[in-house]
C-alpha positions in Angstrom: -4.7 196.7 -46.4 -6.9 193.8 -46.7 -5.4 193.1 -50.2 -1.6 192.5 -48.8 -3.4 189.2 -47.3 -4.4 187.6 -50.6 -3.0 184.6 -51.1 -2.0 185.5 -54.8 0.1 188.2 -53.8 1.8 186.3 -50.9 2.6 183.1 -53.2 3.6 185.7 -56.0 6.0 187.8 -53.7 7.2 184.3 -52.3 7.8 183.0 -55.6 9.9 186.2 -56.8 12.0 186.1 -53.7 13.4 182.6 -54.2 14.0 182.8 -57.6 16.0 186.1 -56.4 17.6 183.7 -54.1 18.1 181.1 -56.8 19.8 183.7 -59.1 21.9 184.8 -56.3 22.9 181.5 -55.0 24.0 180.7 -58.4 25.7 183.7 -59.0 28.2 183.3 -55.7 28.3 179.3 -56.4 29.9 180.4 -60.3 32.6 183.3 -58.2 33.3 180.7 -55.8 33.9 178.3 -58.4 35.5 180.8 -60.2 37.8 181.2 -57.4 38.8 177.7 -56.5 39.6 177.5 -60.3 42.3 180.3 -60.3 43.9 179.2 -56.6 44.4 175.8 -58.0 45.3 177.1 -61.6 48.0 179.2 -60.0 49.4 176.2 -57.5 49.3 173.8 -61.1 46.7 171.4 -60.3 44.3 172.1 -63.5 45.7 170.1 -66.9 44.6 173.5 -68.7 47.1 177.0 -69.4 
């Protein structure tokens, strides 16, 4: 047990975490995106077919 409160461990679990939240962050910000881009291509407001 003693080894769970290394700091290595902690700052390496920490650091895996929010690049997982990075990833995923980035991941809903390009569906959104993604998204907003279809709603406005289908109402006309994007210069592109």
């Amino acid at each position: 047990m003693v080894g769970i409160y290394n700091p290595d461990i902690i700052s390496k679990s920490m650091e895996r975490i929010s690049k997982k939240f990075v990833e995923t962050s980035q991941e809903n910000y390009a569906k959104t995106m993604n998204w907003q881009y279809h709603i406005m291509h289908s109402i006309g407001c994007t210069p592109t077919d």
